[in-house]
N, C-alpha and C positions, 0 to 999 in steps of 0.2 A: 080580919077576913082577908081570903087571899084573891085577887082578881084575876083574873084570865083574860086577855084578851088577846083574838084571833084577826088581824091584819091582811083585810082583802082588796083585792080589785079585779071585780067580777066574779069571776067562780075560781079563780086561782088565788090559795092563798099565799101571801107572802111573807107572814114572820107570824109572832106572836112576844107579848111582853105577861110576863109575872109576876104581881106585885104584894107583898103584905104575907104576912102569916095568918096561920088560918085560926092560931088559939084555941084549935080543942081542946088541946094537950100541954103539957110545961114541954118545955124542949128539948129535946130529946126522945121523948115520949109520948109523939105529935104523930099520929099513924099516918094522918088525912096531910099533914106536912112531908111526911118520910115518900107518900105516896105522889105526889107532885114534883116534890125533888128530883125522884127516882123516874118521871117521866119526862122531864126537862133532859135531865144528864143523859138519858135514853135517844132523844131525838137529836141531843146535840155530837154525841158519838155516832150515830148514824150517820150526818149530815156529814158532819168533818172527817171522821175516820175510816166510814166505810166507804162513802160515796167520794171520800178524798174533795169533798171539798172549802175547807178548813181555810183556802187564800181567798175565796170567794164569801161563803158565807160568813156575815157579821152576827159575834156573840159579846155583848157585853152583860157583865153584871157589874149592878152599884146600889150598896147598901141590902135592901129586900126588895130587890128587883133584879131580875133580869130576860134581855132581850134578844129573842132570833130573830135575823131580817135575811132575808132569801135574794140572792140577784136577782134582776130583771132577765138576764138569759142564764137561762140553762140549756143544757143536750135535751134531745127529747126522752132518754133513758132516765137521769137526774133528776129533771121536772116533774116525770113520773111516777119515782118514787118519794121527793121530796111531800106531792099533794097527796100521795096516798098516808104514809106519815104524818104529815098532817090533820089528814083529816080525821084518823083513827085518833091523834091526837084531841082534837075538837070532839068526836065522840066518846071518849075517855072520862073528860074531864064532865061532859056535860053529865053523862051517869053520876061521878061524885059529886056534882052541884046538887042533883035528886036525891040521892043518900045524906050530905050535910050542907042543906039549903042556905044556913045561920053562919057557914064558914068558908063554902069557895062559891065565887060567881062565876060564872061565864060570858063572857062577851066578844059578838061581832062586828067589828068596824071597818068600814071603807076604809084605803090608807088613801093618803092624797099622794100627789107627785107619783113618780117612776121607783120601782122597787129596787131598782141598780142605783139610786143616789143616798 
């Protein structure tokens, strides 16, 4: 199963981490996999390439994981579209957790600390 989780504090989110495979498929041939990948590599281009901010935001991946963390500041343009991205993202996925309940989760968690450490 692949877990989703969306990293807030208050109504601004601040990252989100991906973990696990979802096993519907062999791999390769993982639609609900291809589909996830494809919206990670989606927000992570957006984040770094378009909005340029690639020195800022933190992207690690390790093993079948990986994780966006958003600064504590941004411009107000930035932040703007970073939570809309977001949150389209959180709506995205929550729809394929209703389509393949048995293979991706969703989840929202408070982050502790300051999104800039």
């Amino acid at each position: 199963m692949t877990v989703v989780t969306f990293h807030t504090q208050g109504e601004r989110i601040v990252g989100f981490t991906v973990k696990g495979h979802t096993g519907l498929a062999e791999e390769g041939a993982d639609i609900l996999c291809a589909a996830v990948t494809s919206a990670v590599r989606l927000a992570e281009c957006a984040v770094n390439e378009v909005l340029g901010l690639g020195a800022a935001v933190k992207v690690r991946e390790k093993d079948a994981s990986i994780t966006l963390k958003l600064p504590g500041s941004l411009g107000d343009t930035a932040e703007s579209a970073c939570q809309t991205l977001l949150t389209a993202m959180m709506v995205y996925f929550a729809q394929l957790h209703v389509e393949y309940p048995d293979n991706l989760l969703v989840l929202e968690q408070e982050a502790p600390g300051t999104a800039s450490s």
